[in-house]
Backbone as a printed PyTorch tensor [residue, N CA C, xyz], in Angstrom:
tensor([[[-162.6800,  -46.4080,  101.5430],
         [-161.8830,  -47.4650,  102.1370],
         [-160.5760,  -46.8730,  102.6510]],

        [[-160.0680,  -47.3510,  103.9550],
         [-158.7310,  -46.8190,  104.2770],
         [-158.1010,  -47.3100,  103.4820]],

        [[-156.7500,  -46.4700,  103.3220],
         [-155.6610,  -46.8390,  102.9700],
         [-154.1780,  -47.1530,  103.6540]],

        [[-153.6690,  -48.0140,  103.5630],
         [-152.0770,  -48.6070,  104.1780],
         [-151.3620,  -48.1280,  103.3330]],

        [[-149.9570,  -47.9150,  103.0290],
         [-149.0070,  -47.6990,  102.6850],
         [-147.6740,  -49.0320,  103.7050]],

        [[-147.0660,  -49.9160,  103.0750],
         [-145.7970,  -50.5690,  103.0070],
         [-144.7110,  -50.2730,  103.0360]],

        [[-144.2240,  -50.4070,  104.1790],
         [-142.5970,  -50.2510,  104.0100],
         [-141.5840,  -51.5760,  104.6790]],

        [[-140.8050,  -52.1690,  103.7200],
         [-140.2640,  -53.1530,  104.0750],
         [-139.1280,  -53.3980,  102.5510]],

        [[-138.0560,  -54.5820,  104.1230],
         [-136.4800,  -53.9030,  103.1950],
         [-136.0880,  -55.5790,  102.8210]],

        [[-137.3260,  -57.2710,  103.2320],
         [-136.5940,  -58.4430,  102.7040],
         [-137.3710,  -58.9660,  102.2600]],

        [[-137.6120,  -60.2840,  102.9920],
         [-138.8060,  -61.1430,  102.1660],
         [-140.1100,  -60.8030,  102.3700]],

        [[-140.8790,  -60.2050,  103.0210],
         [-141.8210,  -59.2520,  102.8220],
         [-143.0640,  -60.5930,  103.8930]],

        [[-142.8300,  -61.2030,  104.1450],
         [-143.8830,  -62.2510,  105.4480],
         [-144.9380,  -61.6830,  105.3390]],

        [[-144.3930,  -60.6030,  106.2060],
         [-145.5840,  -59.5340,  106.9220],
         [-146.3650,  -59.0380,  105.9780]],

        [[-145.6380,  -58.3960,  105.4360],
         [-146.5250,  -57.7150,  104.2480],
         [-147.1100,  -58.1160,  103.5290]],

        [[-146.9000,  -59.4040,  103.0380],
         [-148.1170,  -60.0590,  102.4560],
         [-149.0980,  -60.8690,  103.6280]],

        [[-148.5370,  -61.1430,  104.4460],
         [-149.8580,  -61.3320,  105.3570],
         [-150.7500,  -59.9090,  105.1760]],

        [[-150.4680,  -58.8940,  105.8470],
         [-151.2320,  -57.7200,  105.4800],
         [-151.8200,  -57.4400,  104.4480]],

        [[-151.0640,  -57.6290,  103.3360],
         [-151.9970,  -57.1870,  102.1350],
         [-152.8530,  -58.3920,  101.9030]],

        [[-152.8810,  -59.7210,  102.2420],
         [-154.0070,  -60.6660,  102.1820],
         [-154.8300,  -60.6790,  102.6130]],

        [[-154.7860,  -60.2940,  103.8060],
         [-155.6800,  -60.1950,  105.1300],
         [-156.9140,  -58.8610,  104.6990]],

        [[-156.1290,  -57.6030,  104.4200],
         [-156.9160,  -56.6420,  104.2420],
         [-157.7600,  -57.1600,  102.5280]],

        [[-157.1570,  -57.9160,  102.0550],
         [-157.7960,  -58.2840,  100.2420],
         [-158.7580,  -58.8520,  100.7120]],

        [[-158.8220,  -60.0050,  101.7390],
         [-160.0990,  -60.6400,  102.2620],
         [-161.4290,  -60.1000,  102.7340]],

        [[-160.7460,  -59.3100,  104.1570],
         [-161.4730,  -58.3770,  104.9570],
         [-162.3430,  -56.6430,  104.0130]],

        [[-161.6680,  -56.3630,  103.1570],
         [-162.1580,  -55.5540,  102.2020],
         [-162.3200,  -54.3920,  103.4600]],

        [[-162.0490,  -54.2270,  104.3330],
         [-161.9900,  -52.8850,  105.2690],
         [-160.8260,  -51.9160,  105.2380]],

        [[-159.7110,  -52.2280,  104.4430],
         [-158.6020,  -51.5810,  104.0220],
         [-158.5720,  -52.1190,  102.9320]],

        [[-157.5300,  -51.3820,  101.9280],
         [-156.2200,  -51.9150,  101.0590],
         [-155.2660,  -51.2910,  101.4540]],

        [[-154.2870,  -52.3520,  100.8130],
         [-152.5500,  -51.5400,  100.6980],
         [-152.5320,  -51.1990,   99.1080]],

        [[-152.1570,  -49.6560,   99.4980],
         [-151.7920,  -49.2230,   98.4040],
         [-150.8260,  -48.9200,   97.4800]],

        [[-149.6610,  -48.8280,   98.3640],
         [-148.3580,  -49.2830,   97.8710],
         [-147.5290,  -50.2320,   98.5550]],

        [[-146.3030,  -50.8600,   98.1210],
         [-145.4420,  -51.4690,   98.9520],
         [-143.9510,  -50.4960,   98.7350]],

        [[-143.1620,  -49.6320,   99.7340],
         [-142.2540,  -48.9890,   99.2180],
         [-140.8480,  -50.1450,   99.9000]],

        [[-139.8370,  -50.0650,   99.0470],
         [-138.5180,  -50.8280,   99.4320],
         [-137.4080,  -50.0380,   99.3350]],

        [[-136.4960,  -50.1960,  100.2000],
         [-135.1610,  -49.4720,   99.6310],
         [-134.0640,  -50.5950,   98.8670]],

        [[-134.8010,  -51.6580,   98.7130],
         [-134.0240,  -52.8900,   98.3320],
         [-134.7000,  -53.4200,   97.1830]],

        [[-133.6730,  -53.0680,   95.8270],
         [-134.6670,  -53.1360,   94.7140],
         [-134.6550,  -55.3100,   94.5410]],

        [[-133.9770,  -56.0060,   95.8100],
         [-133.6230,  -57.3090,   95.0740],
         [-135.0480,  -57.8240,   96.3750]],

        [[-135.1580,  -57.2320,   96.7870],
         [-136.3520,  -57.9610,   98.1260],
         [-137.7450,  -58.7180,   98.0020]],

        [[-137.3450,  -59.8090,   98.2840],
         [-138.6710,  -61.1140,   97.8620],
         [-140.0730,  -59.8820,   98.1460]],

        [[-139.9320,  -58.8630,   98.7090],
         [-141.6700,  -58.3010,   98.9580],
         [-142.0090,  -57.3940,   97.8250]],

        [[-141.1530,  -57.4540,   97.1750],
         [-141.2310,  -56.5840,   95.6560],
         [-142.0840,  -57.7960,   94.4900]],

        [[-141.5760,  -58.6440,   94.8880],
         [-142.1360,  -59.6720,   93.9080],
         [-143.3480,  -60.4320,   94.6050]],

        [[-143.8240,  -60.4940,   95.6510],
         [-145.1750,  -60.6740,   96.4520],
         [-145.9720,  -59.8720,   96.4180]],

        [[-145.4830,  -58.4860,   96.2340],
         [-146.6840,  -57.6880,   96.2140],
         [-146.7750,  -57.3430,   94.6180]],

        [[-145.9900,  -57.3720,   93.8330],
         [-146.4640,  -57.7650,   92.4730],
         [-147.3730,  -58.3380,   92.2250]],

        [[-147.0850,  -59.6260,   92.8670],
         [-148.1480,  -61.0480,   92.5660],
         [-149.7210,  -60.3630,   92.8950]],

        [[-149.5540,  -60.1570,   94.3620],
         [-151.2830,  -59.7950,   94.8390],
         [-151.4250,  -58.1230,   94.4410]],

        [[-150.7130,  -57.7990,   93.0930],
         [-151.5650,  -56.9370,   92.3110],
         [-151.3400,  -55.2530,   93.0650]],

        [[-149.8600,  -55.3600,   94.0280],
         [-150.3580,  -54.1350,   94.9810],
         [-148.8130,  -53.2170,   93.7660]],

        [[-148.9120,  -51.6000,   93.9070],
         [-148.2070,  -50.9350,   93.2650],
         [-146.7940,  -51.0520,   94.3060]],

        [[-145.4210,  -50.9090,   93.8800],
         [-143.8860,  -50.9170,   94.3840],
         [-143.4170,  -49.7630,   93.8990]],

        [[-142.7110,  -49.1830,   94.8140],
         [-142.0130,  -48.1330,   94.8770],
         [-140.6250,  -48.2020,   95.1330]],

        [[-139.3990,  -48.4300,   94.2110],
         [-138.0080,  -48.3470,   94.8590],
         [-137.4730,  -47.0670,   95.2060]],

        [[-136.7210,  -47.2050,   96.5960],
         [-136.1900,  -45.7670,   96.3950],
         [-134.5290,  -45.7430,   96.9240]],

        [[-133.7460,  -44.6100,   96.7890],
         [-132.5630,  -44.7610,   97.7240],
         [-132.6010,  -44.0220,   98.8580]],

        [[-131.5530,  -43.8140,   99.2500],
         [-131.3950,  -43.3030,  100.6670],
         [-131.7510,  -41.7250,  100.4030]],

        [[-131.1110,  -41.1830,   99.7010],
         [-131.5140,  -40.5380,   98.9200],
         [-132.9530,  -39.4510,   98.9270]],

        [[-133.3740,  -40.3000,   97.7700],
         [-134.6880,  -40.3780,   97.5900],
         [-135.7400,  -39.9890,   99.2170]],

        [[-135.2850,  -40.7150,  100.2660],
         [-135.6250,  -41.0910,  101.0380],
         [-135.8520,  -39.8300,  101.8580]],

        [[-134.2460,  -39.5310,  102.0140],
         [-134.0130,  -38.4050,  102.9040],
         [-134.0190,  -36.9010,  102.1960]],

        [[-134.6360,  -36.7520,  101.0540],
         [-134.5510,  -35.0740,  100.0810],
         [-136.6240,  -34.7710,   99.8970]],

        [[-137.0620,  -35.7610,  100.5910],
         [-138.7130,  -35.5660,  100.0720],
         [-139.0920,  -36.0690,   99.0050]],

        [[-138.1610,  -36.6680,   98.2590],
         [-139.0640,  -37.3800,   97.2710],
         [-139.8670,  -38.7890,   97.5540]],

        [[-139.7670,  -39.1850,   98.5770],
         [-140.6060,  -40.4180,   99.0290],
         [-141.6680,  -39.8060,   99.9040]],

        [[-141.6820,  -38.6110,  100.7520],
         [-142.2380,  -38.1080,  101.1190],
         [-144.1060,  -37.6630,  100.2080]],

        [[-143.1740,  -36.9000,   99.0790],
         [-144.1880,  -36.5820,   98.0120],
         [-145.0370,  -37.6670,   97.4390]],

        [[-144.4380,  -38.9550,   97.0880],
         [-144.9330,  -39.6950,   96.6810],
         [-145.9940,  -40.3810,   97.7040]],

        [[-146.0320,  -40.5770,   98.9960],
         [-146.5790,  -40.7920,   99.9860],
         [-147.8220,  -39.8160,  100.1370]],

        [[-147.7000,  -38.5430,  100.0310],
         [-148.5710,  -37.7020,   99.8480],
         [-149.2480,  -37.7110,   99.0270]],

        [[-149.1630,  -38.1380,   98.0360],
         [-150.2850,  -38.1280,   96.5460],
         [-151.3970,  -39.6160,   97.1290]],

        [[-150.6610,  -40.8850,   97.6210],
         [-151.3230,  -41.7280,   98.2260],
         [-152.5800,  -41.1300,   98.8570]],

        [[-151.7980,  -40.4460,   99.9250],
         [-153.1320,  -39.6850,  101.1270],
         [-153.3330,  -40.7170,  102.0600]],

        [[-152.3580,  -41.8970,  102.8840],
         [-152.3860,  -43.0970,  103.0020],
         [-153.4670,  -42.8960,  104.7430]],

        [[-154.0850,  -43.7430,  105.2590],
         [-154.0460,  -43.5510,  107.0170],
         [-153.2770,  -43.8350,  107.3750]],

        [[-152.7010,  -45.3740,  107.2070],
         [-151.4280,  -45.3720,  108.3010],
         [-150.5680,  -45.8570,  107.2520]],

        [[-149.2900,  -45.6790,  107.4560],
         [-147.8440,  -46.1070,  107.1200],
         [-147.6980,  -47.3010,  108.3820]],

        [[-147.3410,  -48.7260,  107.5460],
         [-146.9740,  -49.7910,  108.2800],
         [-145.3500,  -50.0060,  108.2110]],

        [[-144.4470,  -49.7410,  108.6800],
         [-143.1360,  -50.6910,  108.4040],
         [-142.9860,  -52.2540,  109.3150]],

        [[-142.4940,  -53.3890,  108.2510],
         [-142.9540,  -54.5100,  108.4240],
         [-141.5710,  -55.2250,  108.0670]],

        [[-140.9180,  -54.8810,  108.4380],
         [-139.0800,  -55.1360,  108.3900],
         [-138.7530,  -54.1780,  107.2230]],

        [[-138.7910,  -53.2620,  107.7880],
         [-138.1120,  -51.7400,  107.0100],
         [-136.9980,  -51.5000,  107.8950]],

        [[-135.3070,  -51.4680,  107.1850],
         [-134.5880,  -51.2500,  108.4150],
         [-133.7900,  -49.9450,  108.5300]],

        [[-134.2770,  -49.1950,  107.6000],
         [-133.7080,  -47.8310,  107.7570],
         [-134.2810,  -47.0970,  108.7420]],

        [[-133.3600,  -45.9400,  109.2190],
         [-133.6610,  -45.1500,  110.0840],
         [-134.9340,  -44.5240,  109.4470]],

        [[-136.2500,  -44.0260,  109.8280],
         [-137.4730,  -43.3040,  109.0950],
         [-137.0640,  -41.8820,  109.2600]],

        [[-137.5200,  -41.2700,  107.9650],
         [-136.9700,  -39.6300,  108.2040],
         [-137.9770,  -38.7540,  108.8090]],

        [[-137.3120,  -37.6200,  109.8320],
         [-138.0060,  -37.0550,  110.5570],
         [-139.3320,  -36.3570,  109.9250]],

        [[-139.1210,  -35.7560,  108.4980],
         [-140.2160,  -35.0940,  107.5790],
         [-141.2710,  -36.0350,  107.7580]],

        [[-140.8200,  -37.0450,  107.3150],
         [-142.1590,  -37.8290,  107.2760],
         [-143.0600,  -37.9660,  108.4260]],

        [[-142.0560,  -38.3350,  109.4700],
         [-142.8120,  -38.7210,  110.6820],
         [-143.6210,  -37.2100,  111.2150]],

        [[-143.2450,  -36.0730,  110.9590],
         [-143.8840,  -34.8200,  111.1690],
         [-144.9500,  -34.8130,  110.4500]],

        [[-145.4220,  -35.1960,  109.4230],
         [-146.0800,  -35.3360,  108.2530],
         [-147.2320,  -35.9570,  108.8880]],

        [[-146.9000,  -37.1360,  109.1070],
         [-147.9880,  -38.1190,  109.8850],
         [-147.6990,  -38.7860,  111.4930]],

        [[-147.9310,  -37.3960,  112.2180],
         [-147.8380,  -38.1380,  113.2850],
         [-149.2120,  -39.1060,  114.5230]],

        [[-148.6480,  -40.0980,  114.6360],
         [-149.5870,  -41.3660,  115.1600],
         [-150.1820,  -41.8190,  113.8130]],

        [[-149.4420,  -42.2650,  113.1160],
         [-149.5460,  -42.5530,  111.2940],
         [-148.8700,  -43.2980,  111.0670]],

        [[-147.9340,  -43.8340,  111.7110],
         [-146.7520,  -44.5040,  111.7460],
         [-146.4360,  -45.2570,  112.3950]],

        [[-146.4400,  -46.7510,  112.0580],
         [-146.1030,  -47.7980,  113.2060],
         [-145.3690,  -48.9240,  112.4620]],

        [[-144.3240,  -49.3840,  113.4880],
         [-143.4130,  -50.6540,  113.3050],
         [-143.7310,  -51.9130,  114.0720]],

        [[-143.8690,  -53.1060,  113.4820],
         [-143.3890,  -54.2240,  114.5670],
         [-142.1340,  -54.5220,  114.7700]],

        [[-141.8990,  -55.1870,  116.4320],
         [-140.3310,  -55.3140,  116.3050],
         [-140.1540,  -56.5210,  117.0140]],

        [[-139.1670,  -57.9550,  116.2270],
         [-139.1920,  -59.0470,  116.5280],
         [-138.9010,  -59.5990,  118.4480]],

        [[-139.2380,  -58.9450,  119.1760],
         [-138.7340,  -58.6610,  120.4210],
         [-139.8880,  -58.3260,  121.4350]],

        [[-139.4180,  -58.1480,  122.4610],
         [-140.1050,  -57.4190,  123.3990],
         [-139.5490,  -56.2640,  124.3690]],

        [[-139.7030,  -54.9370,  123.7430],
         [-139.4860,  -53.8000,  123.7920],
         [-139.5620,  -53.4960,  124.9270]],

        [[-138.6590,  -52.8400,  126.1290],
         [-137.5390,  -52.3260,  125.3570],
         [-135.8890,  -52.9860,  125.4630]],

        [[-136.3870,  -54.3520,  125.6040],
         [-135.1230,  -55.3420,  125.2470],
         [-134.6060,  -55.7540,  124.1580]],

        [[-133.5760,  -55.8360,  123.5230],
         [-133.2150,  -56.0540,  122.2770],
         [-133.6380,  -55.4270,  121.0440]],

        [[-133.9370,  -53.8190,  121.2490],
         [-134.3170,  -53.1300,  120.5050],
         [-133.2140,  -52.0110,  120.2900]],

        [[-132.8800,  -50.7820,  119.1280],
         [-132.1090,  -50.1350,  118.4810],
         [-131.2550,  -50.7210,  117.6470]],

        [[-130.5800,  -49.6960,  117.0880],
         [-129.9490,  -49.9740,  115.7720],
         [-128.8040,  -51.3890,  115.8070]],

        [[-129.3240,  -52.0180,  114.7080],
         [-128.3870,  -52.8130,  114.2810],
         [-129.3860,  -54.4400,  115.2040]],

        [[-130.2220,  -54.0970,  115.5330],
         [-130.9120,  -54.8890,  116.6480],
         [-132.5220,  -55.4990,  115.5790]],

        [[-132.4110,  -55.8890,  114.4710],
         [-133.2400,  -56.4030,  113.7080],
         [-133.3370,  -58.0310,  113.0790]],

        [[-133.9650,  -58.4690,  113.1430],
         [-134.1340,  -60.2650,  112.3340],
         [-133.1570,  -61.2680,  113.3760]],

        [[-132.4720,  -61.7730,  112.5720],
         [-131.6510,  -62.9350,  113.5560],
         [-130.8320,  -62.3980,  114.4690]],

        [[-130.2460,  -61.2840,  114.2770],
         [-129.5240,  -60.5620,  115.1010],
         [-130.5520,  -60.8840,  116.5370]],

        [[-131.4170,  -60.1340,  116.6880],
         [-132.4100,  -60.0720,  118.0370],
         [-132.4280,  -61.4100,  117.9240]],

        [[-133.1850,  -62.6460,  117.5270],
         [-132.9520,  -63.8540,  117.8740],
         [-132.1220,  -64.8580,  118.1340]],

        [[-130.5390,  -64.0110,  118.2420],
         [-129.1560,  -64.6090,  118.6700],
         [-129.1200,  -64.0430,  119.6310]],

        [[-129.5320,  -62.6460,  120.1710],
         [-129.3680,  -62.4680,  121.2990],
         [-129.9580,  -63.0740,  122.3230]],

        [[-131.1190,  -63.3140,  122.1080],
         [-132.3210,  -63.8780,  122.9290],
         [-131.5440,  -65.1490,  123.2660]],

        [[-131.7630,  -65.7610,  122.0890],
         [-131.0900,  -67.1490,  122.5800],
         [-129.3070,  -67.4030,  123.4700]],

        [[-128.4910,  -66.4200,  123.1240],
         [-127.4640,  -66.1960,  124.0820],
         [-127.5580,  -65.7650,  125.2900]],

        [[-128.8410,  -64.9000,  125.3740],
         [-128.9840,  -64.7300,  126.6860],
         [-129.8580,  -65.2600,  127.6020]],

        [[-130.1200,  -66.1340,  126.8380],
         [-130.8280,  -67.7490,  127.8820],
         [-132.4440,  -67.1680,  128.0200]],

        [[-132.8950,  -66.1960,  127.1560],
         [-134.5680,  -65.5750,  127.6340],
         [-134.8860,  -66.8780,  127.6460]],

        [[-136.0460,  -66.4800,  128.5820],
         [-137.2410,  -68.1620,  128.6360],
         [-138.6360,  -67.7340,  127.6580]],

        [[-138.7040,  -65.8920,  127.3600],
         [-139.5980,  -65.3880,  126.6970],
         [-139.4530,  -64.4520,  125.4200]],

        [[-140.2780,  -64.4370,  124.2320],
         [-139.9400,  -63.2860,  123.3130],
         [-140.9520,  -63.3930,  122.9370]],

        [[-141.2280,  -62.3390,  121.7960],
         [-142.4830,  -62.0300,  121.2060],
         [-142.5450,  -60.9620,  120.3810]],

        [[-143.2260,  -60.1270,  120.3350],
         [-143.3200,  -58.8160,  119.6780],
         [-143.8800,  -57.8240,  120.1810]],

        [[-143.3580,  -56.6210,  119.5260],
         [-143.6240,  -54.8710,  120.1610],
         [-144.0000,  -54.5630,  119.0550]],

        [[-145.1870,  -53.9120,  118.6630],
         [-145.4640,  -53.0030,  117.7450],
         [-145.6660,  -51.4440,  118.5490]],

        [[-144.8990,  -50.7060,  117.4780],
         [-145.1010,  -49.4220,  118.0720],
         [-144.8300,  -48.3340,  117.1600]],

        [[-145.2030,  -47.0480,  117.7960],
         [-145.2750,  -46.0060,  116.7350],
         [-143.6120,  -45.5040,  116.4050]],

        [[-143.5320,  -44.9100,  115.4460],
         [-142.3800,  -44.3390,  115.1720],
         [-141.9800,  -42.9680,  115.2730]],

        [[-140.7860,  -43.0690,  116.3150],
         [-140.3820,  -41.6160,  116.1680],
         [-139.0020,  -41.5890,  115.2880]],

        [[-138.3730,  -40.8270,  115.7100],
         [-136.9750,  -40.2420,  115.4480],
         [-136.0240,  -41.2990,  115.7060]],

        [[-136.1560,  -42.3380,  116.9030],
         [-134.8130,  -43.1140,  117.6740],
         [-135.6140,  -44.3850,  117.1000]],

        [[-134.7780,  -45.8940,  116.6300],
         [-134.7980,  -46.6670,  116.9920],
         [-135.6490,  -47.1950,  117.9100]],

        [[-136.7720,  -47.8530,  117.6560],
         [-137.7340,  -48.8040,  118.7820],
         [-137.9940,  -48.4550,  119.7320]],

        [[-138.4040,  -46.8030,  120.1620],
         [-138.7820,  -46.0390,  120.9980],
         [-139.5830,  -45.5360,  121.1840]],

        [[-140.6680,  -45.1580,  119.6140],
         [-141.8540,  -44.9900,  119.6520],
         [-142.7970,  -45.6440,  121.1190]],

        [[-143.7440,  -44.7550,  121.0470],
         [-144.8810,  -45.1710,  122.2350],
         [-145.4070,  -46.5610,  121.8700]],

        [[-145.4270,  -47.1170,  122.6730],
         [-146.0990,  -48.7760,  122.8780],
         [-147.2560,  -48.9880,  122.2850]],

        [[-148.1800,  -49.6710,  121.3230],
         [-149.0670,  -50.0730,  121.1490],
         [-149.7660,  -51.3840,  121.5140]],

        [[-148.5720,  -52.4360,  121.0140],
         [-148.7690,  -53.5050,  121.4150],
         [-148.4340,  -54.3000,  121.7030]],

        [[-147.7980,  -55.9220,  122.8960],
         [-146.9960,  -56.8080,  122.4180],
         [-147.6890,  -57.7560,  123.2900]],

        [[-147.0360,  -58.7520,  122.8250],
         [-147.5390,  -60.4690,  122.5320],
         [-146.1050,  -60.6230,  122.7440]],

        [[-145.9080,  -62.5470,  124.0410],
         [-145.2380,  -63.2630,  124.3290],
         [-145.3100,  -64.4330,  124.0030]],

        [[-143.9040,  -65.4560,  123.7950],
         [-144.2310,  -66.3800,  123.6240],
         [-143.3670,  -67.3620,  124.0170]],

        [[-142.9150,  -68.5590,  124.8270],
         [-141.7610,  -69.0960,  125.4290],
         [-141.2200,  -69.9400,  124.3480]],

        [[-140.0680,  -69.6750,  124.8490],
         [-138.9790,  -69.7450,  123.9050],
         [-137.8360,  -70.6950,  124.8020]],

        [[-138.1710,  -70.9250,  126.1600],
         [-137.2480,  -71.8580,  126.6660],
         [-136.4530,  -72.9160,  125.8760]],

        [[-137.1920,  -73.4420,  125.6450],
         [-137.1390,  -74.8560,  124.7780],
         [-136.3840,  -74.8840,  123.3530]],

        [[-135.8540,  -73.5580,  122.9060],
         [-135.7160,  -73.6720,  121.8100],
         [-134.0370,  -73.3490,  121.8860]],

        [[-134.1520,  -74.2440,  120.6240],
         [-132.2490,  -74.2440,  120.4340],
         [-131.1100,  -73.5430,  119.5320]],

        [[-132.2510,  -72.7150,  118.1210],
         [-131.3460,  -71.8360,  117.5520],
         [-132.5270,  -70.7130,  117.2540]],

        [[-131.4720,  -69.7000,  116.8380],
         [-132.2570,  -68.4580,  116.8460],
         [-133.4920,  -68.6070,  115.8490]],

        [[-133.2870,  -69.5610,  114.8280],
         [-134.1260,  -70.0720,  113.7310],
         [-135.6090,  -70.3350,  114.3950]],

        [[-135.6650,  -70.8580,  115.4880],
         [-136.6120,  -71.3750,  116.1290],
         [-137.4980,  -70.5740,  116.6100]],

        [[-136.3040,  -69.6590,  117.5620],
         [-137.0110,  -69.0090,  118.0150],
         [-138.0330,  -67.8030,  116.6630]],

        [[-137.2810,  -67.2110,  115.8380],
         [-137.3950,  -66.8740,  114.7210],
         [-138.8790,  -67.3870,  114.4100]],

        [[-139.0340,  -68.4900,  113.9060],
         [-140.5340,  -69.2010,  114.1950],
         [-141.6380,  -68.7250,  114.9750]],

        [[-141.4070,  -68.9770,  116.0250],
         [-142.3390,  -68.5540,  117.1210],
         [-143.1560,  -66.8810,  116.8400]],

        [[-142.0200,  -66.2840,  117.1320],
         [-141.8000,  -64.9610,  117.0200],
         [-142.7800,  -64.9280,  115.5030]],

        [[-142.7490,  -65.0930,  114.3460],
         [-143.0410,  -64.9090,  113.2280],
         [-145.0950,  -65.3250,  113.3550]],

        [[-144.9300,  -66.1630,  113.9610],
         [-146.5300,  -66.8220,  114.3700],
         [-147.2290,  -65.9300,  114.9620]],

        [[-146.4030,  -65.0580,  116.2480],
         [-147.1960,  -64.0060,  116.8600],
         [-147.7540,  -62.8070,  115.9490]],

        [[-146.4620,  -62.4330,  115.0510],
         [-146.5440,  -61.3280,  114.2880],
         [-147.8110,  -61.4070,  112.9760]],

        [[-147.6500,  -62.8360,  112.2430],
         [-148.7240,  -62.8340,  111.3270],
         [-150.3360,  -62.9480,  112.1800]],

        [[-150.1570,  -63.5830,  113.2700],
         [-151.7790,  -63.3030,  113.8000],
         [-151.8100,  -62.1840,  114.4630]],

        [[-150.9720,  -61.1940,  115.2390],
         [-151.5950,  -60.1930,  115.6380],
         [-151.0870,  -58.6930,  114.5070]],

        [[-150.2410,  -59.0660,  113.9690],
         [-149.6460,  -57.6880,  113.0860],
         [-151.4410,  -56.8880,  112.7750]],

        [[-151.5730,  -57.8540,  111.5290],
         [-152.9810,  -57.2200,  110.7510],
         [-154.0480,  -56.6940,  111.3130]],

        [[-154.2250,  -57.2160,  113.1040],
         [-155.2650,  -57.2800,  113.7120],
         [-155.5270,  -55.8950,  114.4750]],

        [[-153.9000,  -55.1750,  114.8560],
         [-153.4590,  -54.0990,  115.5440],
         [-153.4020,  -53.1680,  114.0230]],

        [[-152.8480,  -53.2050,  113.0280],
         [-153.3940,  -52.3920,  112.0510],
         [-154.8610,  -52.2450,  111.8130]],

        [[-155.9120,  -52.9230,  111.9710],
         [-157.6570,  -52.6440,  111.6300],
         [-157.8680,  -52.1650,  112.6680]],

        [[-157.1930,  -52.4660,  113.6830],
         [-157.5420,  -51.4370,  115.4360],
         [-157.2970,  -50.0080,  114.9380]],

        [[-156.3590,  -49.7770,  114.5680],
         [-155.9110,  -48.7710,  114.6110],
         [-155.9900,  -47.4760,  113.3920]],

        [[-156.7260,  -48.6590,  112.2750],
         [-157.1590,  -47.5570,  111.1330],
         [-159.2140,  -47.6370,  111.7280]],

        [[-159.8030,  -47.8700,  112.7210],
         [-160.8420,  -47.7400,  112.9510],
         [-161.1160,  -46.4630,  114.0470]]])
């Protein structure tokens, strides 16, 4: 069976969509969920559906010890699923086309640092878009630059706070997130 590996830094949506989806489908598991946020609702979701958590620091992060631990996994792909740290270059050398992010947006608008969750959905909505959606894509070195895999639109005219839009955006991601991960571990 393939294996996923988790990376995510709040309430974990995604990630338990993913790890449900694949518990159903039985064509993957997730095998870990890693956080750099030991207080993050996806620590306690993936508890629940039985999957192993990994805290780490920055640290940790950036000296190879998350690295190593990733390696004993032997994972196919590494998902980040609102992970908002920069990813370290080791890793991404480690596994390259192994590595993919979704990003609440449509790339390459409202994407790089500091450009994550409501933030991107205040912009959108300040800047009058009539459209948003999501970019999933691979990870390099920069901020939301990775090569394109996938994205999905969705109008957003109509809507009046970033909350909303937030919504929308969240609908695209739980039906196509899981669907572009089984693409892509096949």
């Amino acid at each position: 069976m393939k294996k996923i590996i988790l990376f995510a830094s709040g309430s974990g949506s995604n990630a338990e969509n993913i790890i449900r989806y694949f518990q159903e489908k039985k064509t993957a598991e997730t095998v870990a969920v890693f956080s750099n946020n030991p207080n993050a609702k996806v620590l306690e979701k993936a508890a629940y559906l039985q999957v192993p958590t990994h805290i780490f620091t920055k640290e940790e992060l950036n000296t190879g010890k998350v690295l190593e631990i990733i390696a004993d996994l032997e994972p196919d792909l590494i998902v980040l699923a609102g992970f908002l740290w920069k990813f370290p270059s080791d890793i991404i050398a480690k596994y390259p086309n192994k590595i993919i992010n979704i990003h609440p947006a449509l790339l390459p608008k409202y994407g790089g640092k500091g450009m994550y969750g409501m933030n991107v959905h205040k912009a959108i909505l300040e800047n009058k878009e009539t459209h948003s959606g999501i970019s999933i894509h691979y990870v390099n070195e920069n901020y939301d630059e990775g090569a394109m895999i996938f994205q999905a639109e969705v109008e957003v005219s109509s809507c009046t706070t970033p909350e909303e839009i937030a919504l929308k955006v969240q609908e695209l991601e739980h039906i196509y997130f899981p669907e572009v991960i089984e693409k892509k571990l096949n």
